[in-house]
KELUM-591944 format. One record per residue (C-alpha): residue number from 1; residue in three letters; chain; x, y negated, z. Coordinates in pm, 1 decimal. Each point is the difference from the previous one (the first is absolute). Layout:
NUM:Ala:A:X:Y:Z
...
REM end
This chain:
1:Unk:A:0.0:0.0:0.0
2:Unk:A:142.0:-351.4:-138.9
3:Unk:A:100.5:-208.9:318.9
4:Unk:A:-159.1:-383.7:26.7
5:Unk:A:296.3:-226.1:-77.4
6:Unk:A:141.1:-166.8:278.5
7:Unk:A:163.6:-298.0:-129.4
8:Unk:A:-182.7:-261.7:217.9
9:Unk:A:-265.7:91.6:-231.0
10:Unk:A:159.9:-174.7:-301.3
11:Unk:A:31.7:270.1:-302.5
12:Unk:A:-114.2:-70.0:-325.0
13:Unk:A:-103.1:183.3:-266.5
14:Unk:A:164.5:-182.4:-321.7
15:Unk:A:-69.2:135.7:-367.0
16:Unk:A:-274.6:282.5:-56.0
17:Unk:A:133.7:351.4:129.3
18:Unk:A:-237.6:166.4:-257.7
19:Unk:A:-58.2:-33.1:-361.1
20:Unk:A:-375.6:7.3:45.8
21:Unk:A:-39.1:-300.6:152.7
22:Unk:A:-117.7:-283.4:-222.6
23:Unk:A:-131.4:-243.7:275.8
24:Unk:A:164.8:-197.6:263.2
25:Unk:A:-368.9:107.9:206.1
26:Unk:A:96.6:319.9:-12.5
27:Unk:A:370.4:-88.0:80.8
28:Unk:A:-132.2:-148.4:380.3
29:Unk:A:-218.3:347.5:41.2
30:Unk:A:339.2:195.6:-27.4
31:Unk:A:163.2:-260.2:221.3
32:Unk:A:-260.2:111.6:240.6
33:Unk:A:10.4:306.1:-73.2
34:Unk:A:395.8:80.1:43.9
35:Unk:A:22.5:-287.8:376.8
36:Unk:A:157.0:-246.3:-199.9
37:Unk:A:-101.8:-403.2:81.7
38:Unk:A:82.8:-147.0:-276.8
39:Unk:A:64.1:16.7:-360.9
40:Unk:A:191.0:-228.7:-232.8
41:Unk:A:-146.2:-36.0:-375.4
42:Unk:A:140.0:-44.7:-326.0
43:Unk:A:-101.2:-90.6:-344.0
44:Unk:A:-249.0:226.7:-83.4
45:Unk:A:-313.1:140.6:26.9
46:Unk:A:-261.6:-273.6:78.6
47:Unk:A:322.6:-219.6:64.9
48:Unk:A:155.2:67.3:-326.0
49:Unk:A:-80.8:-404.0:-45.3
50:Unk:A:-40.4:-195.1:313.8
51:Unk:A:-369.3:-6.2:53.5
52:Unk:A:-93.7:-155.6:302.1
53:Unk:A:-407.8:91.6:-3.2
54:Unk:A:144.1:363.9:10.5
55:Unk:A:258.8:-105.4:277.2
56:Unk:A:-291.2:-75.0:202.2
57:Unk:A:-180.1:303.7:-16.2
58:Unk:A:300.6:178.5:70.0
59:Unk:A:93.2:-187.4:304.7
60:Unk:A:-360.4:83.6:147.6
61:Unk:A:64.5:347.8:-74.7
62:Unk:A:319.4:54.1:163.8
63:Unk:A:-168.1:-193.9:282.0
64:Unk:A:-254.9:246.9:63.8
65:Unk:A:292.3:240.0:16.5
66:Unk:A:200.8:-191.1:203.5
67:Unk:A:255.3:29.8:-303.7
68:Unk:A:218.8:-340.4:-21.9
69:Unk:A:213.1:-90.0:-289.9
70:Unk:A:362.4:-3.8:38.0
71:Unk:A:96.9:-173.3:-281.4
72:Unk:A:-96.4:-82.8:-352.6
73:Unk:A:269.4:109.8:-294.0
74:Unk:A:35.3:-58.4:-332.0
75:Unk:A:232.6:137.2:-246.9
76:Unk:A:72.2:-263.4:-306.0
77:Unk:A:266.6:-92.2:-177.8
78:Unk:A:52.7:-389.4:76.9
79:Unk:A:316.9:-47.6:-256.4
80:Unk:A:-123.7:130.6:-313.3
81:Unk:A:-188.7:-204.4:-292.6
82:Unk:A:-293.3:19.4:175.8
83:Unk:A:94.0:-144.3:307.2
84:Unk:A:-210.4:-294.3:18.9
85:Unk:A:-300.9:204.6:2.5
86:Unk:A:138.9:257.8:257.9
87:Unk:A:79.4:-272.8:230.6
88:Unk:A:-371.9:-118.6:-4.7
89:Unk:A:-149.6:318.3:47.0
90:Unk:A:228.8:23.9:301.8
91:Unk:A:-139.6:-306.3:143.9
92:Unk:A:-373.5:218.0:-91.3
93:Unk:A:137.4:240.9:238.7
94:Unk:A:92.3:-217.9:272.2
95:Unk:A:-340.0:-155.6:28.8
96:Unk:A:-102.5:389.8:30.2
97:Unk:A:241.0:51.9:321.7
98:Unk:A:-179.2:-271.0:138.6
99:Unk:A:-333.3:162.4:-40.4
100:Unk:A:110.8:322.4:106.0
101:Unk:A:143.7:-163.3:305.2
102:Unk:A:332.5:130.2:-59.9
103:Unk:A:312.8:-258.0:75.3
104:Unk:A:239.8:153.9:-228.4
105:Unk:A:21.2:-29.8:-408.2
106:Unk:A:264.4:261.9:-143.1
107:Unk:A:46.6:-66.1:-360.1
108:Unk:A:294.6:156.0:-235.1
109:Unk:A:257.1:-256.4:-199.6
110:Unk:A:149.4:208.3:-231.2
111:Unk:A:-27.2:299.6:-245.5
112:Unk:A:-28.7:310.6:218.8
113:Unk:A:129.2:294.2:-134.2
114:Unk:A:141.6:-110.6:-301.8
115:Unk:A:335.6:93.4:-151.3
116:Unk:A:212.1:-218.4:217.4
117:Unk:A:222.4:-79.4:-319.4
118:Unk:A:-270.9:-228.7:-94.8
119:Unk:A:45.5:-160.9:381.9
120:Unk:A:413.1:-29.1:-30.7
121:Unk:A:-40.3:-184.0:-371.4
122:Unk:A:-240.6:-262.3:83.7
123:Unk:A:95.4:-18.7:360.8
124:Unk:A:40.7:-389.8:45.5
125:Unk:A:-341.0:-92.0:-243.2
126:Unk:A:-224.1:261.0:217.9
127:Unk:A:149.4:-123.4:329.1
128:Unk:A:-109.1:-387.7:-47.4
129:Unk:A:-368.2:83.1:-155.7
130:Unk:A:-41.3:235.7:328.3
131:Unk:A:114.9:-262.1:232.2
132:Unk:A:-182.0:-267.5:-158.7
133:Unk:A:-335.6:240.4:22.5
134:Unk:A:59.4:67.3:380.0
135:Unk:A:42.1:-322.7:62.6
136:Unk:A:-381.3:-113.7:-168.0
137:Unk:A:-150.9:339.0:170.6
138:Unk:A:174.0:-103.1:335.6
139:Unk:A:-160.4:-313.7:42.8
140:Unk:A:-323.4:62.1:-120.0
141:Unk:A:-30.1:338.9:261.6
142:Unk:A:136.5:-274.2:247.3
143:Unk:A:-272.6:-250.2:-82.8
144:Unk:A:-295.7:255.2:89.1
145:Unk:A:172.6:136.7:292.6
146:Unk:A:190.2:310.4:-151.6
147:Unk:A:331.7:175.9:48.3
148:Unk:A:166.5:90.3:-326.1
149:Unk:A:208.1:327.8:43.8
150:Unk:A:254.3:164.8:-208.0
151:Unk:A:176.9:313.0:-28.1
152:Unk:A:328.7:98.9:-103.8
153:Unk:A:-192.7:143.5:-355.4
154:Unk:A:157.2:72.6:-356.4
155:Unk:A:371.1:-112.5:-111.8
156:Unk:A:-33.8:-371.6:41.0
157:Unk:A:-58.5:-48.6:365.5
158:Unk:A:92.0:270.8:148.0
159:Unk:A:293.6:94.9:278.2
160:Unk:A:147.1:-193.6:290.3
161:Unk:A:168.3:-263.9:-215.6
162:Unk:A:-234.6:-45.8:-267.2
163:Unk:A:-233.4:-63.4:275.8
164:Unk:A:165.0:-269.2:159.7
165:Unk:A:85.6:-182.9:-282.8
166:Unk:A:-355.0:-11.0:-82.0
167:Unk:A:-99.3:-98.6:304.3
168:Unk:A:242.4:-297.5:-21.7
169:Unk:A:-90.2:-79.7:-354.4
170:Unk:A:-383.2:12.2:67.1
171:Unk:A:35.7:-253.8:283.5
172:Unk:A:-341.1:120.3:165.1
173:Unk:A:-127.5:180.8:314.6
174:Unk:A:-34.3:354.1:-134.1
175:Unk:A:-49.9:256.8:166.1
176:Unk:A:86.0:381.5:-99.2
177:Unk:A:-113.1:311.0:-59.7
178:Unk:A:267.4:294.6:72.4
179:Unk:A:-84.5:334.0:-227.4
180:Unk:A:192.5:283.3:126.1
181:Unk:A:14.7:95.7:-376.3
182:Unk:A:61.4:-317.5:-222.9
183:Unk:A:286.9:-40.3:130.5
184:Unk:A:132.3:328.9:-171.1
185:Unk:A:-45.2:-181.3:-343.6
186:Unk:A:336.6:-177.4:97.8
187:Unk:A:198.4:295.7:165.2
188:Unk:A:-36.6:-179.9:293.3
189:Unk:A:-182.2:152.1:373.1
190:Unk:A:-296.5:-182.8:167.9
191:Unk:A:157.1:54.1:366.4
192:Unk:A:333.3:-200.7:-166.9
193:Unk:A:-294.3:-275.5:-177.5
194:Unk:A:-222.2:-97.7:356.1
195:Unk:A:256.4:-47.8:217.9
196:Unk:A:85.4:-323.2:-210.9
197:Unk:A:-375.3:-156.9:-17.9
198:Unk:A:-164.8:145.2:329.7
199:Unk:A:-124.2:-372.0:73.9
200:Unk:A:-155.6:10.9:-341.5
201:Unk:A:-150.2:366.1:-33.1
202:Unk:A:-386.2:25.9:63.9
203:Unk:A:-108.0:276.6:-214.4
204:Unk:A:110.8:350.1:-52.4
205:Unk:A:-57.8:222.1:-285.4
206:Unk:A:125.0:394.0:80.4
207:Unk:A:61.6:247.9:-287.8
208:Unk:A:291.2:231.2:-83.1
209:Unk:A:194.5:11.5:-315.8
210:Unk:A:280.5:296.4:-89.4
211:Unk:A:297.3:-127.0:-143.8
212:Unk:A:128.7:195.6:-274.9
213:Unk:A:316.9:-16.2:-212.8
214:Unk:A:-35.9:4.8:-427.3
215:Unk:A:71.1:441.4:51.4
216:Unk:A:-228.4:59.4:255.2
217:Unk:A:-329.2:-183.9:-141.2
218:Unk:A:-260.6:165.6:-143.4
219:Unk:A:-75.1:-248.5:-259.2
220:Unk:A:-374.3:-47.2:93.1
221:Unk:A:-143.6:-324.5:-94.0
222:Unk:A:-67.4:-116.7:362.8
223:Unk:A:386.8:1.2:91.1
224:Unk:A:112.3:-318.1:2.2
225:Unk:A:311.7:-127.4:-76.3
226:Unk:A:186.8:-230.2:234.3
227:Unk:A:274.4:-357.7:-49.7
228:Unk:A:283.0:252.4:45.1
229:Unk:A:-116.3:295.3:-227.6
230:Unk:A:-131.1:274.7:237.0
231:Unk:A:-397.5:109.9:-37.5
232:Unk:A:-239.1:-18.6:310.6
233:Unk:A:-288.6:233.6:18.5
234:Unk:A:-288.5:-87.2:226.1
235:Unk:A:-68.9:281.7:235.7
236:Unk:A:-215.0:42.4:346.4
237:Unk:A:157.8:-157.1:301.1
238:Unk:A:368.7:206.7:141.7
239:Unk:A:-7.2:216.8:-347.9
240:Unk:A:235.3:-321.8:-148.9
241:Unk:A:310.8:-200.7:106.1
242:Unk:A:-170.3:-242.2:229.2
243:Unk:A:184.7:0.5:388.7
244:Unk:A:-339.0:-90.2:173.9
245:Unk:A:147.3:74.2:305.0
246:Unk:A:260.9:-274.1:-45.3
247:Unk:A:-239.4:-242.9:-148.1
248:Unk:A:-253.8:57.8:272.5
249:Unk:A:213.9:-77.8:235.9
250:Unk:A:78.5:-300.8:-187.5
251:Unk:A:-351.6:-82.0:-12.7
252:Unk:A:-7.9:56.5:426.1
253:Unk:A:310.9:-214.2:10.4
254:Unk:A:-146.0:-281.7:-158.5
255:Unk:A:-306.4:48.3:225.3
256:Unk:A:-237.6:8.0:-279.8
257:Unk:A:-361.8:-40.5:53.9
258:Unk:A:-137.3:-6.2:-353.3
259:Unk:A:-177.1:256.2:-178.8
260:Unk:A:201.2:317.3:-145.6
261:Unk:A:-210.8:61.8:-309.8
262:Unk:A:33.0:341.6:-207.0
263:Unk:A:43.1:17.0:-344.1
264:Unk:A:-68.3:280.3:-160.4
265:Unk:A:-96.3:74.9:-337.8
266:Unk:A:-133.2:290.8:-148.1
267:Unk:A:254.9:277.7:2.0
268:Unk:A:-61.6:315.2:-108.1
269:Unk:A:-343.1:236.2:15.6
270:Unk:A:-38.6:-13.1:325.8
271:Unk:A:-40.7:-332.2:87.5
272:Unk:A:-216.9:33.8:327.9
273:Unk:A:259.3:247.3:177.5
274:Unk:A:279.8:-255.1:-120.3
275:Unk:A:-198.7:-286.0:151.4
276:Unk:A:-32.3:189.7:300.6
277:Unk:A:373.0:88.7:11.3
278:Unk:A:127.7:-329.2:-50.6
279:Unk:A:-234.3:-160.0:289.3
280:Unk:A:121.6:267.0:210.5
281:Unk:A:333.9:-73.1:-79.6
282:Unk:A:-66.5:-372.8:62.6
283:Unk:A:-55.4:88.0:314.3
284:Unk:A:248.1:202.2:141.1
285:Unk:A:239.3:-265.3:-120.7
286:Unk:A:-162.4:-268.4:232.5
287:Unk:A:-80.3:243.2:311.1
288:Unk:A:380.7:41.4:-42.3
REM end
Protein backbone atom coordinates (compact mmCIF):
# COMPACT_ATOMS: atom_id res chain seq x y z
CA UNK A 1 0.00 0.00 0.00
CA UNK A 2 1.42 3.51 -1.39
CA UNK A 3 2.43 5.60 1.80
CA UNK A 4 0.83 9.44 2.07
CA UNK A 5 3.80 11.70 1.29
CA UNK A 6 5.21 13.37 4.08
CA UNK A 7 6.84 16.35 2.78
CA UNK A 8 5.02 18.97 4.96
CA UNK A 9 2.36 18.05 2.65
CA UNK A 10 3.96 19.80 -0.36
CA UNK A 11 4.28 17.10 -3.39
CA UNK A 12 3.13 17.80 -6.64
CA UNK A 13 2.10 15.96 -9.30
CA UNK A 14 3.75 17.79 -12.52
CA UNK A 15 3.06 16.43 -16.19
CA UNK A 16 0.31 13.60 -16.75
CA UNK A 17 1.65 10.09 -15.45
CA UNK A 18 -0.73 8.43 -18.03
CA UNK A 19 -1.31 8.76 -21.64
CA UNK A 20 -5.07 8.69 -21.18
CA UNK A 21 -5.46 11.69 -19.66
CA UNK A 22 -6.64 14.52 -21.88
CA UNK A 23 -7.95 16.96 -19.13
CA UNK A 24 -6.30 18.94 -16.49
CA UNK A 25 -9.99 17.86 -14.43
CA UNK A 26 -9.02 14.66 -14.56
CA UNK A 27 -5.32 15.54 -13.75
CA UNK A 28 -6.64 17.02 -9.95
CA UNK A 29 -8.82 13.55 -9.53
CA UNK A 30 -5.43 11.59 -9.81
CA UNK A 31 -3.80 14.19 -7.59
CA UNK A 32 -6.40 13.08 -5.19
CA UNK A 33 -6.30 10.02 -5.92
CA UNK A 34 -2.34 9.22 -5.48
CA UNK A 35 -2.12 12.10 -1.71
CA UNK A 36 -0.55 14.56 -3.71
CA UNK A 37 -1.56 18.59 -2.90
CA UNK A 38 -0.74 20.06 -5.66
CA UNK A 39 -0.09 19.89 -9.27
CA UNK A 40 1.81 22.18 -11.60
CA UNK A 41 0.35 22.54 -15.35
CA UNK A 42 1.75 22.99 -18.62
CA UNK A 43 0.74 23.89 -22.05
CA UNK A 44 -1.75 21.63 -22.89
CA UNK A 45 -4.88 20.22 -22.62
CA UNK A 46 -7.50 22.96 -21.83
CA UNK A 47 -4.27 25.15 -21.18
CA UNK A 48 -2.72 24.48 -24.45
CA UNK A 49 -3.53 28.52 -24.90
CA UNK A 50 -3.93 30.47 -21.76
CA UNK A 51 -7.62 30.53 -21.23
CA UNK A 52 -8.56 32.09 -18.20
CA UNK A 53 -12.64 31.17 -18.24
CA UNK A 54 -11.20 27.53 -18.13
CA UNK A 55 -8.61 28.59 -15.36
CA UNK A 56 -11.52 29.34 -13.34
CA UNK A 57 -13.32 26.30 -13.50
CA UNK A 58 -10.32 24.52 -12.80
CA UNK A 59 -9.38 26.39 -9.75
CA UNK A 60 -12.99 25.55 -8.28
CA UNK A 61 -12.34 22.07 -9.02
CA UNK A 62 -9.15 21.53 -7.38
CA UNK A 63 -10.83 23.47 -4.56
CA UNK A 64 -13.38 21.00 -3.93
CA UNK A 65 -10.46 18.60 -3.76
CA UNK A 66 -8.45 20.52 -1.73
CA UNK A 67 -5.90 20.22 -4.76
CA UNK A 68 -3.71 23.62 -4.98
CA UNK A 69 -1.58 24.52 -7.88
CA UNK A 70 2.05 24.56 -7.50
CA UNK A 71 3.02 26.29 -10.32
CA UNK A 72 2.05 27.12 -13.84
CA UNK A 73 4.75 26.02 -16.78
CA UNK A 74 5.10 26.61 -20.10
CA UNK A 75 7.43 25.23 -22.57
CA UNK A 76 8.15 27.87 -25.63
CA UNK A 77 10.81 28.79 -27.41
CA UNK A 78 11.34 32.68 -26.64
CA UNK A 79 14.51 33.16 -29.20
CA UNK A 80 13.27 31.85 -32.34
CA UNK A 81 11.39 33.90 -35.26
CA UNK A 82 8.45 33.70 -33.51
CA UNK A 83 9.39 35.15 -30.43
CA UNK A 84 7.29 38.09 -30.24
CA UNK A 85 4.28 36.04 -30.22
CA UNK A 86 5.67 33.47 -27.64
CA UNK A 87 6.46 36.19 -25.33
CA UNK A 88 2.74 37.38 -25.38
CA UNK A 89 1.25 34.20 -24.91
CA UNK A 90 3.54 33.96 -21.89
CA UNK A 91 2.14 37.02 -20.45
CA UNK A 92 -1.60 34.84 -21.37
CA UNK A 93 -0.22 32.43 -18.98
CA UNK A 94 0.70 34.61 -16.26
CA UNK A 95 -2.70 36.17 -15.97
CA UNK A 96 -3.72 32.27 -15.67
CA UNK A 97 -1.31 31.75 -12.45
CA UNK A 98 -3.10 34.46 -11.07
CA UNK A 99 -6.44 32.84 -11.47
CA UNK A 100 -5.33 29.61 -10.41
CA UNK A 101 -3.89 31.24 -7.36
CA UNK A 102 -0.57 29.94 -7.96
CA UNK A 103 2.56 32.52 -7.20
CA UNK A 104 4.96 30.98 -9.49
CA UNK A 105 5.17 31.28 -13.57
CA UNK A 106 7.81 28.66 -15.00
CA UNK A 107 8.28 29.32 -18.60
CA UNK A 108 11.23 27.76 -20.95
CA UNK A 109 13.80 30.33 -22.95
CA UNK A 110 15.29 28.24 -25.26
CA UNK A 111 15.02 25.25 -27.72
CA UNK A 112 14.73 22.14 -25.53
CA UNK A 113 16.02 19.20 -26.87
CA UNK A 114 17.44 20.31 -29.89
CA UNK A 115 20.80 19.37 -31.40
CA UNK A 116 22.92 21.56 -29.23
CA UNK A 117 25.14 22.35 -32.42
CA UNK A 118 22.43 24.64 -33.37
CA UNK A 119 22.89 26.25 -29.55
CA UNK A 120 27.02 26.54 -29.86
CA UNK A 121 26.62 28.38 -33.57
CA UNK A 122 24.21 31.00 -32.73
CA UNK A 123 25.16 31.19 -29.13
CA UNK A 124 25.57 35.09 -28.67
CA UNK A 125 22.16 36.01 -31.10
CA UNK A 126 19.92 33.40 -28.92
CA UNK A 127 21.41 34.63 -25.63
CA UNK A 128 20.32 38.51 -26.11
CA UNK A 129 16.64 37.68 -27.66
CA UNK A 130 16.23 35.32 -24.38
CA UNK A 131 17.38 37.94 -22.06
CA UNK A 132 15.56 40.62 -23.64
CA UNK A 133 12.20 38.21 -23.42
CA UNK A 134 12.79 37.54 -19.62
CA UNK A 135 13.22 40.76 -18.99
CA UNK A 136 9.40 41.90 -20.67
CA UNK A 137 7.89 38.51 -18.97
CA UNK A 138 9.63 39.54 -15.61
CA UNK A 139 8.03 42.68 -15.18
CA UNK A 140 4.79 42.06 -16.38
CA UNK A 141 4.49 38.67 -13.77
CA UNK A 142 5.86 41.41 -11.30
CA UNK A 143 3.13 43.91 -12.12
CA UNK A 144 0.18 41.36 -11.23
CA UNK A 145 1.90 39.99 -8.31
CA UNK A 146 3.80 36.89 -9.82
CA UNK A 147 7.12 35.13 -9.34
CA UNK A 148 8.79 34.23 -12.60
CA UNK A 149 10.87 30.95 -12.16
CA UNK A 150 13.41 29.30 -14.24
CA UNK A 151 15.18 26.17 -14.52
CA UNK A 152 18.47 25.18 -15.56
CA UNK A 153 16.54 23.75 -19.12
CA UNK A 154 18.11 23.02 -22.68
CA UNK A 155 21.82 24.15 -23.80
CA UNK A 156 21.48 27.86 -23.39
CA UNK A 157 20.90 28.35 -19.73
CA UNK A 158 21.82 25.64 -18.25
CA UNK A 159 24.76 24.69 -15.47
CA UNK A 160 26.23 26.63 -12.57
CA UNK A 161 27.91 29.27 -14.72
CA UNK A 162 25.56 29.73 -17.39
CA UNK A 163 23.23 30.36 -14.64
CA UNK A 164 24.88 33.05 -13.04
CA UNK A 165 25.74 34.88 -15.87
CA UNK A 166 22.18 34.99 -16.69
CA UNK A 167 21.19 35.98 -13.64
CA UNK A 168 23.62 38.95 -13.86
CA UNK A 169 22.71 39.75 -17.41
CA UNK A 170 18.88 39.63 -16.74
CA UNK A 171 19.24 42.17 -13.90
CA UNK A 172 15.83 40.96 -12.25
CA UNK A 173 14.55 39.15 -9.10
CA UNK A 174 14.21 35.61 -10.44
CA UNK A 175 13.71 33.05 -8.78
CA UNK A 176 14.57 29.23 -9.77
CA UNK A 177 13.44 26.12 -10.37
CA UNK A 178 16.11 23.17 -9.65
CA UNK A 179 15.27 19.83 -11.92
CA UNK A 180 17.19 17.00 -10.66
CA UNK A 181 17.34 16.04 -14.42
CA UNK A 182 17.95 19.22 -16.65
CA UNK A 183 20.82 19.62 -15.35
CA UNK A 184 22.15 16.33 -17.06
CA UNK A 185 21.69 18.15 -20.49
CA UNK A 186 25.06 19.92 -19.52
CA UNK A 187 27.04 16.96 -17.87
CA UNK A 188 26.68 18.76 -14.93
CA UNK A 189 24.86 17.24 -11.20
CA UNK A 190 21.89 19.07 -9.52
CA UNK A 191 23.46 18.53 -5.86
CA UNK A 192 26.80 20.54 -7.53
CA UNK A 193 23.85 23.29 -9.30
CA UNK A 194 21.63 24.27 -5.74
CA UNK A 195 24.19 24.75 -3.56
CA UNK A 196 25.05 27.98 -5.67
CA UNK A 197 21.30 29.55 -5.85
CA UNK A 198 19.65 28.09 -2.55
CA UNK A 199 18.41 31.81 -1.81
CA UNK A 200 16.85 31.70 -5.23
CA UNK A 201 15.35 28.04 -5.56
CA UNK A 202 11.49 27.79 -4.92
CA UNK A 203 10.41 25.02 -7.06
CA UNK A 204 11.51 21.52 -7.59
CA UNK A 205 10.94 19.30 -10.44
CA UNK A 206 12.19 15.36 -9.64
CA UNK A 207 12.80 12.88 -12.52
CA UNK A 208 15.71 10.57 -13.35
CA UNK A 209 17.66 10.45 -16.51
CA UNK A 210 20.46 7.49 -17.40
CA UNK A 211 23.44 8.76 -18.84
CA UNK A 212 24.72 6.80 -21.59
CA UNK A 213 27.89 6.96 -23.71
CA UNK A 214 27.53 6.92 -27.99
CA UNK A 215 28.25 2.50 -27.47
CA UNK A 216 25.96 1.91 -24.92
CA UNK A 217 22.67 3.75 -26.33
CA UNK A 218 20.06 2.09 -27.77
CA UNK A 219 19.31 4.58 -30.36
CA UNK A 220 15.57 5.05 -29.43
CA UNK A 221 14.13 8.29 -30.37
CA UNK A 222 13.46 9.46 -26.74
CA UNK A 223 17.33 9.45 -25.83
CA UNK A 224 18.45 12.63 -25.81
CA UNK A 225 21.57 13.90 -26.57
CA UNK A 226 23.44 16.20 -24.23
CA UNK A 227 26.18 19.78 -24.73
CA UNK A 228 29.01 17.26 -24.27
CA UNK A 229 27.85 14.30 -26.55
CA UNK A 230 26.53 11.56 -24.18
CA UNK A 231 22.56 10.46 -24.55
CA UNK A 232 20.17 10.64 -21.45
CA UNK A 233 17.28 8.31 -21.26
CA UNK A 234 14.40 9.18 -19.00
CA UNK A 235 13.71 6.36 -16.65
CA UNK A 236 11.56 5.94 -13.18
CA UNK A 237 13.14 7.51 -10.17
CA UNK A 238 16.82 5.44 -8.75
CA UNK A 239 16.75 3.28 -12.23
CA UNK A 240 19.11 6.49 -13.72
CA UNK A 241 22.21 8.50 -12.66
CA UNK A 242 20.51 10.92 -10.37
CA UNK A 243 22.36 10.92 -6.48
CA UNK A 244 18.97 11.82 -4.74
CA UNK A 245 20.44 11.08 -1.69
CA UNK A 246 23.05 13.82 -2.15
CA UNK A 247 20.66 16.25 -3.63
CA UNK A 248 18.12 15.67 -0.90
CA UNK A 249 20.26 16.45 1.46
CA UNK A 250 21.04 19.46 -0.42
CA UNK A 251 17.52 20.28 -0.54
CA UNK A 252 17.45 19.71 3.72
CA UNK A 253 20.55 21.85 3.82
CA UNK A 254 19.10 24.67 2.23
CA UNK A 255 16.03 24.19 4.49
CA UNK A 256 13.66 24.11 1.69
CA UNK A 257 10.04 24.51 2.23
CA UNK A 258 8.66 24.57 -1.30
CA UNK A 259 6.89 22.01 -3.09
CA UNK A 260 8.90 18.84 -4.55
CA UNK A 261 6.80 18.22 -7.65
CA UNK A 262 7.13 14.80 -9.72
CA UNK A 263 7.56 14.63 -13.16
CA UNK A 264 6.87 11.83 -14.76
CA UNK A 265 5.91 11.08 -18.14
CA UNK A 266 4.58 8.17 -19.62
CA UNK A 267 7.13 5.40 -19.60
CA UNK A 268 6.51 2.24 -20.68
CA UNK A 269 3.08 -0.12 -20.53
CA UNK A 270 2.70 0.01 -17.27
CA UNK A 271 2.29 3.34 -16.39
CA UNK A 272 0.12 3.00 -13.11
CA UNK A 273 2.71 0.52 -11.34
CA UNK A 274 5.51 3.08 -12.54
CA UNK A 275 3.52 5.94 -11.03
CA UNK A 276 3.20 4.04 -8.02
CA UNK A 277 6.93 3.15 -7.91
CA UNK A 278 8.21 6.44 -8.41
CA UNK A 279 5.86 8.04 -5.52
CA UNK A 280 7.08 5.37 -3.42
CA UNK A 281 10.42 6.11 -4.21
CA UNK A 282 9.75 9.83 -3.59
CA UNK A 283 9.20 8.95 -0.44
CA UNK A 284 11.68 6.93 0.97
CA UNK A 285 14.08 9.58 -0.24
CA UNK A 286 12.45 12.27 2.09
CA UNK A 287 11.65 9.84 5.20
CA UNK A 288 15.46 9.42 4.77
Amino acid sequence: MLKKNILNKRLALYTPPFTTITSYMEMVDIAEKYGFQAIETINAFELSVPDLEFAKKLRQHADEKNITFACVSVGLDLVGEDREEAIQKVKGYADVTKILGSSYLHHTIAFEFQDPQIIKDNHDLFYERGIVAVREIYDYAESIGIQALYEEQGFLFNGVKAFQQFIQDVDRNIGIVADFGNIMFVDEKVEDFMPHFSDRIMNVHVKDYLVMEEQEREKRPEEYLTYYGNYLKECKLGEGSVDFQNAFEQLKKMNYQGYIALECSPIGEHQQENLEANIQYLNNCIEK
